[in-house]
VEXDREN-441911 format. One line per field, with one value per residue: residue number from 1; x, y, z of N, C-alpha, C, O in turn; residue in three letters. Coordinates in steps of 0.05 Angstrom, whole numbers, plus 5000, padded with zeros to 4 digits. Example, Ala and Ser with C-alpha at 12.3 -4.5 7.8 and 13.67 -1.06 7.14 Angstrom:
<atoms>
timar: c(1  2) $
n.px: c(5264  5257) $
n.py: c(4886  4955) $
n.pz: c(5156  5142) $
ca.px: c(5246  5273) $
ca.py: c(4910  4979) $
ca.pz: c(5156  5143) $
c.px: c(5264  5258) $
c.py: c(4934  5001) $
c.pz: c(5156  5157) $
o.px: c(5285  5268) $
o.py: c(4934  5023) $
o.pz: c(5169  5161) $
finu: c(ala  ser) $
</atoms>
This chain:
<atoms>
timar: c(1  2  3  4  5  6  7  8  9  10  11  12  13  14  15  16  17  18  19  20  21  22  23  24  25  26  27  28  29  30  31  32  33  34  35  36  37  38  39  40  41  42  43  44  45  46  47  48  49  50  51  52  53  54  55  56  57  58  59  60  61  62  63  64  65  66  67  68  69  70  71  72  73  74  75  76  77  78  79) $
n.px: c(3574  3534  3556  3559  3518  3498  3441  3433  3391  3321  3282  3208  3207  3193  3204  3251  3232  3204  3248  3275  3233  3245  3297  3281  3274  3330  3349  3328  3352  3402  3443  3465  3437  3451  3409  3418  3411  3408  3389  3407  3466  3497  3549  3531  3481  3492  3517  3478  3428  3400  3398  3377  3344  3397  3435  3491  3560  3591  3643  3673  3655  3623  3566  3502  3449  3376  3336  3342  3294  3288  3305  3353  3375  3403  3423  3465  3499  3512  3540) $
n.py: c(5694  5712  5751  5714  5735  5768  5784  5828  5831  5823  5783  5803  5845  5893  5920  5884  5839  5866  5872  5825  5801  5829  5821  5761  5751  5760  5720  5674  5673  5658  5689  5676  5682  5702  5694  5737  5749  5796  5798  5760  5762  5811  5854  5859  5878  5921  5946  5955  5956  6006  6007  5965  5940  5913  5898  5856  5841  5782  5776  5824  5868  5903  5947  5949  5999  6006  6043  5994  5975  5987  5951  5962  5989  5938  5909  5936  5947  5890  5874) $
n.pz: c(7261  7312  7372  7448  7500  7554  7597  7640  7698  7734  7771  7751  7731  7699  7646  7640  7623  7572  7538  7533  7503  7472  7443  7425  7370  7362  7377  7365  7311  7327  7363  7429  7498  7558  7615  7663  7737  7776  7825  7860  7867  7907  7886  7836  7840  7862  7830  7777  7788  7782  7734  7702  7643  7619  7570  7553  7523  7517  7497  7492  7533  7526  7540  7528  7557  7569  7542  7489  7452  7393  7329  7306  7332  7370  7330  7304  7360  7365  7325) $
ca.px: c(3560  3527  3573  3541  3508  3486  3422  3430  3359  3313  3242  3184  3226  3164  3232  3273  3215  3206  3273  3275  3218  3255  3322  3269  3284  3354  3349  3314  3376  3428  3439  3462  3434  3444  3398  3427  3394  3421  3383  3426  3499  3502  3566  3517  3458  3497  3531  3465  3406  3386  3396  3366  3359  3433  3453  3521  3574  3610  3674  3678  3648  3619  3538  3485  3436  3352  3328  3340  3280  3297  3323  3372  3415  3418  3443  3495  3508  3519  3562) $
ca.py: c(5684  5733  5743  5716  5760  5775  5801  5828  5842  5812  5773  5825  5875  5895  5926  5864  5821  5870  5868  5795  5801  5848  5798  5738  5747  5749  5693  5650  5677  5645  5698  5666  5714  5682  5717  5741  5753  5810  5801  5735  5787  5838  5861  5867  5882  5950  5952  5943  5961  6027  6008  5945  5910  5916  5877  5867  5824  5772  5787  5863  5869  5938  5946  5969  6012  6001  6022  5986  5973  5987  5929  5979  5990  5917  5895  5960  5930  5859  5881) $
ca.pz: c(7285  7330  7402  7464  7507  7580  7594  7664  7710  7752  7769  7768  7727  7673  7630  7637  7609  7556  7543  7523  7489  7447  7439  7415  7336  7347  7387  7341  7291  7331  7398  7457  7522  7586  7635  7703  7758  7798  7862  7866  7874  7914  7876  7819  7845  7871  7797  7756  7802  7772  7700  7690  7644  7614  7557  7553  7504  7534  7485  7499  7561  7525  7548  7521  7570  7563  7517  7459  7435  7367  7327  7283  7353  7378  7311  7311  7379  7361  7291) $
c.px: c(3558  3545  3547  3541  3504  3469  3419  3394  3357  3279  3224  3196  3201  3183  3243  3261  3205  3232  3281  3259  3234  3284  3309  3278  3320  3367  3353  3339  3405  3441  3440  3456  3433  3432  3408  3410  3406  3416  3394  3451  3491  3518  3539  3488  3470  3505  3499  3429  3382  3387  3377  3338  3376  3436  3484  3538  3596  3637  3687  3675  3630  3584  3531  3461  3409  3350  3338  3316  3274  3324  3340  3391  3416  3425  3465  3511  3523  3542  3593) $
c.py: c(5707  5727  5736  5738  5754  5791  5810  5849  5827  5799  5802  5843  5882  5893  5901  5843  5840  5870  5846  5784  5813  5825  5774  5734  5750  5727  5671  5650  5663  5666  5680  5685  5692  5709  5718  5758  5771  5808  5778  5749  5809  5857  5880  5876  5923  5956  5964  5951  5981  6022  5984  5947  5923  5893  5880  5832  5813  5774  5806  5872  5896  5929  5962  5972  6007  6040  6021  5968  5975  5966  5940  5980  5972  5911  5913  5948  5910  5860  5894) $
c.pz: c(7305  7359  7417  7482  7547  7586  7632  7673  7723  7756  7769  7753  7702  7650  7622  7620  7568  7532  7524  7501  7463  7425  7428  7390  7333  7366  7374  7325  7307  7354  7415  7472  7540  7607  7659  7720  7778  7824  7872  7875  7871  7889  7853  7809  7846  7834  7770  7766  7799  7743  7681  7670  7622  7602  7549  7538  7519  7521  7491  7522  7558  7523  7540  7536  7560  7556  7501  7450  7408  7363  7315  7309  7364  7358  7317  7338  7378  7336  7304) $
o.px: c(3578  3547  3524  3557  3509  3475  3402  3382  3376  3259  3228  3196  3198  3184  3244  3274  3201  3227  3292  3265  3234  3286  3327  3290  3334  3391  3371  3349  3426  3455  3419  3466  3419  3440  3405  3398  3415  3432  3390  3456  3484  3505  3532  3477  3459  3494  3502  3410  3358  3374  3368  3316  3367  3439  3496  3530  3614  3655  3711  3693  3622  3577  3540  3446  3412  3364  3347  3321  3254  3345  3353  3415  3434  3447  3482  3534  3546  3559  3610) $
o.py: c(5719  5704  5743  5757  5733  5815  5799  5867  5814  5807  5820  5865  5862  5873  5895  5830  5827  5868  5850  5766  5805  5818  5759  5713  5744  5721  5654  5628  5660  5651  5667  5707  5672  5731  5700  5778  5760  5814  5775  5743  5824  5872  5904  5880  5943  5972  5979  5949  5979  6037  5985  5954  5942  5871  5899  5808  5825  5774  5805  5884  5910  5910  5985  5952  6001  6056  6042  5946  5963  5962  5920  5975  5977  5902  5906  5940  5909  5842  5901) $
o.pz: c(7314  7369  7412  7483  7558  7582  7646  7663  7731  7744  7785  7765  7687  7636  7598  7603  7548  7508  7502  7486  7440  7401  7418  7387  7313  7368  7372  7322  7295  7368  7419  7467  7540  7612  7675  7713  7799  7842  7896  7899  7852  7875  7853  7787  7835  7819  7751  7751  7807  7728  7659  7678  7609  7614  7542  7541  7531  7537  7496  7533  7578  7509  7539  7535  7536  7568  7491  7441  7400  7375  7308  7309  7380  7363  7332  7335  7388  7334  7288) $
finu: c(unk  unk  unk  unk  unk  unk  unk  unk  unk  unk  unk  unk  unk  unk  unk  unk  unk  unk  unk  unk  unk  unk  unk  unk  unk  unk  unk  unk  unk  unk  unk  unk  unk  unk  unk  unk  unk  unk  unk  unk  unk  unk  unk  unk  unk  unk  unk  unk  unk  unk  unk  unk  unk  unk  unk  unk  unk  unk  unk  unk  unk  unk  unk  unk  unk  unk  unk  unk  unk  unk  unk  unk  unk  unk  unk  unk  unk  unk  unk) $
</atoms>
């Protein structure tokens, strides 16, 4: 079972939507991503503001930086 995930970004982010787009097939496969919304916390708005969008494993806490657009390093990721 794939870990769940956190897809940190924001409305309007072109990235963050591609992003998701990218995460769809391992969606469908059983991926949880809960999307966060940085411009909701400060905290993480300052944390996350230049990198977005930032997926990150809610087990590990260890993130992976845009891009991954290649599906060979979100699986490596998720494994």
């Amino acid at each position: 079972m794939p870990p769940e995930c956190q897809l940190f970004g924001t409305l309007g982010c072109h990235l963050c939507e591609v992003a998701e787009d990218v995460l769809m097939p391992f969606v469908e496969h059983g991926l949880l991503v809960e999307l966060v919304d940085i411009a909701e916390n400060e905290k993480l708005f300052e944390t996350y503001g230049l990198r977005i969008p930032v997926l990150r494993r809610v087990d590990t806490g260890e993130e992976l930086d845009w891009p991954f657009n290649d599906s060979d390093r979100i699986a490596a990721f998720l494994s």
